[in-house]
C-alpha positions, 0 to 999 in steps of 0.5 A: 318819836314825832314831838309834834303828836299829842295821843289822846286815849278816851272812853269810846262805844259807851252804849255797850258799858252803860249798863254798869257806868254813867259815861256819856260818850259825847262829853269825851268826844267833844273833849277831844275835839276842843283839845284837837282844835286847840293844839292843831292851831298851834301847829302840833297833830293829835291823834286818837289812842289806837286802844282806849280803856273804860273810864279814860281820859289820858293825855300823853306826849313823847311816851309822857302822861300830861294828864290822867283823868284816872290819877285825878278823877276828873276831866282836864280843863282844855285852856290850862292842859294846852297850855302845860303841853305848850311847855312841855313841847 
């Protein structure tokens, strides 16, 4: 596996769940992009998770979790997150 890829997994097509939950798509994409911004500038690829599940932000590097918003229950801090991915690179 490239150790240069950081796969994010985010909450996508909220309209369809908004029924039952309070997410707000666009706060998830603008995430992924400052993280893509981000770590692209220190040279590594980010990619969107293939699959995603209700309610995630999951951040994982080499088959490795960074960060779970599900084991947290927050979102991540963008400057503190890149720089522990810059460690772990």
């Amino acid at each position: 596996m490239d150790s240069n890829i950081v796969v994010i997994e985010y909450c996508r097509n909220c309209k369809q769940h908004q029924w039952n939950t309070r997410h707000n798509e666009a706060r998830c994409l603008t995430l992924f992009n400052e993280f893509k911004e981000a770590l692209e500038k220190q040279g590594l690829k980010v990619v969107q998770a293939p699959t995603f599940r209700l309610g995630a932000f999951e951040i994982h590097m080499n088959g490795v979790a960074l960060f779970s918003k599900f084991k947290s229950e927050m979102f991540p801090d963008v400057r503190s997150m890149v720089d522990l991915i810059m460690e772990f690179r």
